[in-house]
C-alpha positions in Angstrom: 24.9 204.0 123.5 25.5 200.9 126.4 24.7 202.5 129.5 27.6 201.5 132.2 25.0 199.7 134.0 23.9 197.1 131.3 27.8 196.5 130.9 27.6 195.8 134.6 25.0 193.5 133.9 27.3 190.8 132.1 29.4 189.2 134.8 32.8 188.8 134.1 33.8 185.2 135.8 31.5 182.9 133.8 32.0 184.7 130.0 30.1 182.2 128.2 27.1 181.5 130.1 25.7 185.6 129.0 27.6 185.1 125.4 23.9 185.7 123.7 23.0 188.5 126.3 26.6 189.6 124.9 26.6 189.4 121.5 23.0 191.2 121.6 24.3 193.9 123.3 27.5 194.7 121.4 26.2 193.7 118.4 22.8 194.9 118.1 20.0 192.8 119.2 16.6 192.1 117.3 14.5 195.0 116.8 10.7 192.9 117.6 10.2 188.9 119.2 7.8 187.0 117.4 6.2 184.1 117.7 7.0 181.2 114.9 3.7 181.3 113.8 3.8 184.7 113.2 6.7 184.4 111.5 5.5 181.6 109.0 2.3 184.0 108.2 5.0 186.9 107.2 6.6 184.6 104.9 3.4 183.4 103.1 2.4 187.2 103.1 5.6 188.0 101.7 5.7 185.2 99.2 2.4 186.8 98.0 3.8 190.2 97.0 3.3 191.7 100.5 6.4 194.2 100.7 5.7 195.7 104.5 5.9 191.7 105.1 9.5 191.3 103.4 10.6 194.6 105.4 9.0 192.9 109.0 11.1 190.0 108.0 14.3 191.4 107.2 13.9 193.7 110.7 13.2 190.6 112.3 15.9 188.7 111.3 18.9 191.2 110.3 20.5 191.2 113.5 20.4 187.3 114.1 22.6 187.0 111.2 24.7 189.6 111.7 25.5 188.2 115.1 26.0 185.0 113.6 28.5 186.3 110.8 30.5 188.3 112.1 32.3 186.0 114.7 33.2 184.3 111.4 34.4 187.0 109.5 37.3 189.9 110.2 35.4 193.3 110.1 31.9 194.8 110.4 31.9 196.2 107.0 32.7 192.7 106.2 30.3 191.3 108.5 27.4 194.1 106.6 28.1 192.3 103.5 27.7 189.2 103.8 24.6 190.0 106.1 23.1 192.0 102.9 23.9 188.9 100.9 22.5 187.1 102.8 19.0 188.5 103.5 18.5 189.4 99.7 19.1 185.7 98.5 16.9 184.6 101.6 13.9 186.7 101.0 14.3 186.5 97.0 14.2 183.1 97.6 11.2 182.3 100.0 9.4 180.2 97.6 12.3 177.6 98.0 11.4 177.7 101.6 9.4 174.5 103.0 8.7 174.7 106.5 10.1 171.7 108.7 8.7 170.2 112.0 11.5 171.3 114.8 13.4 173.6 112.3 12.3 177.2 112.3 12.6 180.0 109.3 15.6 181.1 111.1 17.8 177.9 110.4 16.8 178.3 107.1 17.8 181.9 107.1 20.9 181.3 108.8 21.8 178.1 106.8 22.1 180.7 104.1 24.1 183.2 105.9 26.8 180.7 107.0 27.0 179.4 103.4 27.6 182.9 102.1 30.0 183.3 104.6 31.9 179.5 103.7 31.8 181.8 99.8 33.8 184.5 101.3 36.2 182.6 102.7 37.3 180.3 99.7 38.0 183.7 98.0 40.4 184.6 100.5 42.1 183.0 103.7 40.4 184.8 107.1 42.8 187.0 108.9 41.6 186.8 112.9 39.6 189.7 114.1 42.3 192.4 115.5 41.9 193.2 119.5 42.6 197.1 119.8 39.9 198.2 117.8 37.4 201.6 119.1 34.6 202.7 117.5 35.4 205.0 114.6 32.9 207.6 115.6 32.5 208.7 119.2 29.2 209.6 120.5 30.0 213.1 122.2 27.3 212.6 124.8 29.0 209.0 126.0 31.7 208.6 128.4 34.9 207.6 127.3 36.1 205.6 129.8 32.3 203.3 129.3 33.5 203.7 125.3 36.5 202.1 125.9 35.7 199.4 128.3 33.0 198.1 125.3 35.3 198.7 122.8 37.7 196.0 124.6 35.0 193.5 125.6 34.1 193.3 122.2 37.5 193.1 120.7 37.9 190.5 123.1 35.2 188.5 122.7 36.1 188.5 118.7 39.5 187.8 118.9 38.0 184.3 120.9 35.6 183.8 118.5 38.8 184.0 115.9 40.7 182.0 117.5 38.6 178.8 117.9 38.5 175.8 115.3 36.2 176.7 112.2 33.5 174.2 113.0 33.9 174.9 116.9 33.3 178.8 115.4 30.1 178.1 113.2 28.5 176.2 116.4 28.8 178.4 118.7 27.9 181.2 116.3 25.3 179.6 115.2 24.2 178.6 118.8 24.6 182.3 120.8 24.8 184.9 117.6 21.1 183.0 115.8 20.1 181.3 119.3 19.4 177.7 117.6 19.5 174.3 119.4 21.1 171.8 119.1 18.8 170.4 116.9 18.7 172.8 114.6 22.0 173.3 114.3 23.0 170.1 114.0 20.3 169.4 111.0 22.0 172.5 109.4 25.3 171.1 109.6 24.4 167.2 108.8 26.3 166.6 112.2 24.3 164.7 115.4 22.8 166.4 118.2 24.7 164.8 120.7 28.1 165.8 118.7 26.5 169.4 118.7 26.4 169.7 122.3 29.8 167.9 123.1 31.6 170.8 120.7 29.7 173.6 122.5 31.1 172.3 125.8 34.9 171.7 125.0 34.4 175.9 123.0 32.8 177.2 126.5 35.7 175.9 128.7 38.2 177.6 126.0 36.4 180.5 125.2 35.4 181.3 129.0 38.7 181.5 129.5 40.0 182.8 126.5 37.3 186.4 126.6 38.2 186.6 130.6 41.7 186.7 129.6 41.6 188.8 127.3 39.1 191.5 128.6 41.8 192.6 131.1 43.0 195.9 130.9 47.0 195.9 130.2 48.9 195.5 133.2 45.5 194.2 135.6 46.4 191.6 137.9 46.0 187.9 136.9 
């Protein structure tokens, strides 16, 4: 459960410049860190037949592309999907991968995610992410009033999320939910670096605004 003091943490004027902190903490944030290199010697392991390699992976990496999915997508159990869909075609398919200078294993990994995703939308037109949602099952040891303060800072901060322009929504997705640069990002999405960064900038001043807004309790004073 969020303790009310890590909720403290995340100031409440400036929304956008703790979005990763955020999204880690209402979303789940990775389980280990490691180091590129280390990743790159799971992969080859894994590639080899190593299975405790493909598990380090997928713990590695799960949560990344969850956080990068789901401010794309409507639900969590949407969100789970894709992620699963993800990860399987990414680690059933590491012999396809060929490591690039600047780019690493996780713009690869995510490049997949956020194609799986574009899939799941051409099946069906996205609805945006509803704002009153609670958790479906309360923790009887948590507070309620700390339950329902998360529950509406991350309703709001999806409801943002929905709200922005698709390509404004896979930047900064891909930016604060997988933590790529602007490099990367803009290598994934064919788009220049200097483009990257001038769309991150006009989505902060929006979405700033936007999650303030829309974190207040009914009723608070503007």
């Amino acid at each position: 459960m969020i303790s009310a003091a890590t909720l403290a943490a995340l100031p409440s004027a400036r929304p956008l410049s703790w979005l990763l902190n955020a999204l880690s903490v209402l979303f789940g944030a990775d389980s280990e860190s490691l180091a590129e290199d280390a990743v790159l010697e799971l992969v080859e392991r894994a590639r080899a037949g190593d299975r405790a390699a493909r598990q380090r992976l997928y713990r590695q990496h799960v949560q990344r592309v969850f956080r990068t999915v789901r401010g794309m997508l409507r639900s969590d159990a949407e969100a789970e999907d894709v992620t699963q869909d993800a990860m399987l075609t990414a680690l059933t398919s590491l012999d396809r991968y060929s490591p690039r200078s600047g780019i690493r294993f996780a713009a690869w990994l995510t490049t997949i995610a956020v194609n799986t995703t574009r899939r799941r939308f051409r099946r069906r037109r996205p609805e945006l992410t509803a704002t009153g949602e609670l958790p479906e099952v309360a923790d009887p040891s948590s507070d309620p009033a700390e339950d329902v303060d998360l529950a509406r800072q991350r309703a709001a901060l999806l409801q943002a999320l929905a709200e922005l322009e698709p390509r404004e929504r896979e930047i900064v997705s891909l930016r604060y939910g997988s933590d790529l640069n602007a490099t990367e990002i803009a290598a994934q999405l064919r788009m220049e670096p200097a483009n990257v960064r001038k769309i991150l900038e006009r989505a902060r001043a929006s979405l700033g605004e936007r999650i303030e807004a829309l974190s207040k309790p009914r009723g608070a004073a503007a």
